[in-house]
TINUZA-795149 format. One line per 8 residues: for each residue x, y, z of C-alpha. Coordinates in Angstrom, 2 decimals. Each point is the difference from the previous one (the first is absolute). Example, Ala and Ser with C-alpha at 12.3 -4.5 7.8 and 13.67 -1.06 7.14 Angstrom:
# residues 2
12.30 -4.50 7.80 ~ 1.37 3.44 -0.66 $
This chain:
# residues 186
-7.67 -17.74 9.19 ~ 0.71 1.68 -3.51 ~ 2.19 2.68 -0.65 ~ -1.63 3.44 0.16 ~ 0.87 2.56 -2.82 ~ 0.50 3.38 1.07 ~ 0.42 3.13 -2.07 ~ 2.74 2.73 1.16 $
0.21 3.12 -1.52 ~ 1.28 3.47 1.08 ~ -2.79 2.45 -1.30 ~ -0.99 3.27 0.17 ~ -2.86 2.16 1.85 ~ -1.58 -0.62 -3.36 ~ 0.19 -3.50 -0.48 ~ 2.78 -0.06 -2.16 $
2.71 -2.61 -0.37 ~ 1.34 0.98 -3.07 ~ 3.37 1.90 0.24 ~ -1.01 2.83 -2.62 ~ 2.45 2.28 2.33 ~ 2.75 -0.71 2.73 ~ -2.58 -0.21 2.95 ~ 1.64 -3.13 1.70 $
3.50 -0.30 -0.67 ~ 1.37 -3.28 0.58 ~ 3.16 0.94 2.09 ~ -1.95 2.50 2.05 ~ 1.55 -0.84 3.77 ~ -3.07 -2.10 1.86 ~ -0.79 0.52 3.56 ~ 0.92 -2.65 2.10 $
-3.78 -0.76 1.14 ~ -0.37 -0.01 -4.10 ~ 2.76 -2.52 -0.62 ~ -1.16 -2.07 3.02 ~ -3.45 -0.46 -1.56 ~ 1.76 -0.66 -3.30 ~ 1.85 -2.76 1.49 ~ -2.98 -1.55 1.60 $
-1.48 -0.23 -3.25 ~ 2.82 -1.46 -1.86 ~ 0.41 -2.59 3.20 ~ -3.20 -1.59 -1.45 ~ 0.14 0.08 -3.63 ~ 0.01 -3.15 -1.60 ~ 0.74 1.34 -3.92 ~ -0.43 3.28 -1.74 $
-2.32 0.34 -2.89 ~ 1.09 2.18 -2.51 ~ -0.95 1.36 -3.72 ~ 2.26 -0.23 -2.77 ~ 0.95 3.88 0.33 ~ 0.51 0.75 3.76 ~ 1.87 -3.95 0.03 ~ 2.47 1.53 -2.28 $
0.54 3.67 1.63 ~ 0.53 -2.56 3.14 ~ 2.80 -2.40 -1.50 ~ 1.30 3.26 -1.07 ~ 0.19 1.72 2.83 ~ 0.09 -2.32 3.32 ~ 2.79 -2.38 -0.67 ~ 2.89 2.83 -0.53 $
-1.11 1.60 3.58 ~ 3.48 -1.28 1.84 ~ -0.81 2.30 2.72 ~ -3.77 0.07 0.85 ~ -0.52 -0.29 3.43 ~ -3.46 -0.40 0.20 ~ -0.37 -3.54 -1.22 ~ -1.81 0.26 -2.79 $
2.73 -1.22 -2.72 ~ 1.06 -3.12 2.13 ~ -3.86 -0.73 0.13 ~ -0.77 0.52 -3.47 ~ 3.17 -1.92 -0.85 ~ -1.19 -3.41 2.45 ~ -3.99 0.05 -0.44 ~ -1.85 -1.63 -2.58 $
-1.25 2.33 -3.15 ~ -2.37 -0.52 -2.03 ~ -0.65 1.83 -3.47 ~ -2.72 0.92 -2.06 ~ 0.28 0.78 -3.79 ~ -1.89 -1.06 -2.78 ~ 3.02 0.30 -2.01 ~ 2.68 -2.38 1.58 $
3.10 0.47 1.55 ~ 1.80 -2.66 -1.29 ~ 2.81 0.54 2.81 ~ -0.96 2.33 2.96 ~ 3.71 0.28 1.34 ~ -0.63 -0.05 3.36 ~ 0.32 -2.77 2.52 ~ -3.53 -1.39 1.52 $
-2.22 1.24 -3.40 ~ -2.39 -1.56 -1.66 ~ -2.30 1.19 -2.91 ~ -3.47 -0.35 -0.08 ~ -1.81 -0.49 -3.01 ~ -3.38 -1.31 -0.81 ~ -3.04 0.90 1.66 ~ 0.39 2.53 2.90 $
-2.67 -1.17 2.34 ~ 1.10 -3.47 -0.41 ~ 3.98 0.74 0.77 ~ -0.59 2.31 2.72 ~ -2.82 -2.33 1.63 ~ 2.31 -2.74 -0.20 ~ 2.58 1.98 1.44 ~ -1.92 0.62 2.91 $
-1.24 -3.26 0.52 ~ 3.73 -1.26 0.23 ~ 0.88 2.92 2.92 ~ -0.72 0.99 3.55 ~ 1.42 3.54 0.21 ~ -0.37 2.52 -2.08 ~ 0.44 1.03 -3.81 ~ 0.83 3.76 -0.42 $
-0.47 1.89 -3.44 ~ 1.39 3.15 -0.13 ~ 0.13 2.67 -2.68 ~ -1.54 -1.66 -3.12 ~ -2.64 1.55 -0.27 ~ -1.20 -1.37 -2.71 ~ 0.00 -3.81 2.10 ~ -1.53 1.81 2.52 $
-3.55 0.91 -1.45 ~ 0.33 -3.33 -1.88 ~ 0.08 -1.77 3.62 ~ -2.44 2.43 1.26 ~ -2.69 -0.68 -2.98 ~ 0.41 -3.74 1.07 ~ -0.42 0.49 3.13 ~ 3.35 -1.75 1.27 $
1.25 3.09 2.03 ~ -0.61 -1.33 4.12 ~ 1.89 3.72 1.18 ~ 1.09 3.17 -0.88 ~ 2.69 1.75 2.20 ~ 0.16 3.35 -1.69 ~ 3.32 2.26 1.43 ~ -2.38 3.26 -0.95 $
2.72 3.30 -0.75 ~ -1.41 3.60 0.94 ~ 0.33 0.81 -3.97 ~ -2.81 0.98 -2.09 ~ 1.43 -0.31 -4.35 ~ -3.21 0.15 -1.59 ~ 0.68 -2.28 -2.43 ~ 1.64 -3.51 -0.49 $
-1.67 -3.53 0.38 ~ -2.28 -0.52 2.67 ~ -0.40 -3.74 2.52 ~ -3.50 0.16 -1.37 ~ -1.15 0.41 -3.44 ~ -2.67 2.12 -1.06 ~ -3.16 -1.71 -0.73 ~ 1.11 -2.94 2.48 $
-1.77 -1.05 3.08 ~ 2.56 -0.62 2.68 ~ 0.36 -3.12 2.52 ~ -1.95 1.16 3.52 ~ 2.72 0.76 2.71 ~ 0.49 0.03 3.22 ~ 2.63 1.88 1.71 ~ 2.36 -2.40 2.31 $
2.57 2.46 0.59 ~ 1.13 4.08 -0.10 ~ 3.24 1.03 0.94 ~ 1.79 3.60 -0.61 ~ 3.50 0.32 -0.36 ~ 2.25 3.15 0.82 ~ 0.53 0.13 -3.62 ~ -3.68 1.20 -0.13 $
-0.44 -3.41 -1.88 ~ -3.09 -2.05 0.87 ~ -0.14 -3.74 -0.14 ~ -3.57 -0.96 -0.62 ~ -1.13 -3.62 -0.15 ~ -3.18 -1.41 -0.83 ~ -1.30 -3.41 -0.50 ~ -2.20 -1.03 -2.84 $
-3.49 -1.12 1.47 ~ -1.92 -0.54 -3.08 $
């Protein structure tokens, strides 16, 4: 069975996933029902798919976290990642990466082909409604924040028809945080 690629973003009331203010901090404490969903996730994620942009805020970032105790460094630092620029990264700098270049469709589709769990993009937004406008995208799991900015970069573009869904799964958190999943039916 092929690998299914699944799109996680945090985003706002108002569909954005842009972060035009400081609505989702990164080192925000997580609930524990929060960080137990997170870790179910990562338990079956076969590579990360990344853009050029949010790979390098990542290889920034991740690796120097000596004390992050919720597992997401020493996962990012072990799983397979995957990048997508059109122009090159002649050394990513980062154990288990490898750049993509070429046709998208054709990389990712091979990618899945090769897999049986699951390929996560997160943040690139720009990948994103690239993957959505081929119609790779098998799942959303959207961590929606009580925020409304107004502004910013939305999941879906204007003027584009989005995938039909199908809600799998909606879960509050105390954090007032809601998980919402949805499969892509069509």
């Amino acid at each position: 069975m092929p690998a299914r690629l699944v799109v996680t973003e945090n985003i706002t009331v108002d569909g954005v996933v842009e972060m035009v203010t400081d609505w989702s901090a990164p080192d925000e404490e997580i609930d524990p029902e929060h960080a137990a969903v997170s870790d179910r996730h990562m338990a079956v994620e076969q590579a990360v798919l990344l853009g050029r942009q949010t790979f390098e805020d990542f290889r920034g970032y991740w690796p120097a976290q000596t004390d992050d105790t919720t597992g997401v460094t020493a996962h990012l630092n072990r799983v397979d990642k995957y990048v997508v620029t059109r122009a090159g990264l002649p050394d990513p700098g980062w154990e288990h990466t490898t750049v993509l270049t070429g046709s998208l469709v054709d990389q990712v589709g091979r990618l899945k082909e090769t897999g049986d769990g699951e390929i996560v993009v997160t943040g690139s937004i720009s990948l994103v409604h690239d993957l959505i406008d081929a119609g790779l995208v098998d799942e959303f799991r959207l961590f929606t924040y009580p925020v409304v900015v107004g502004r910013g970069r939305r999941l879906f573009r204007d003027g584009v028809i989005p995938p039909q869904l199908q809600l799998r799964e909606a879960q509050p958190f105390a954090s007032g945080v809601l998980l919402v999943t949805y499969a892509v039916t069509g």
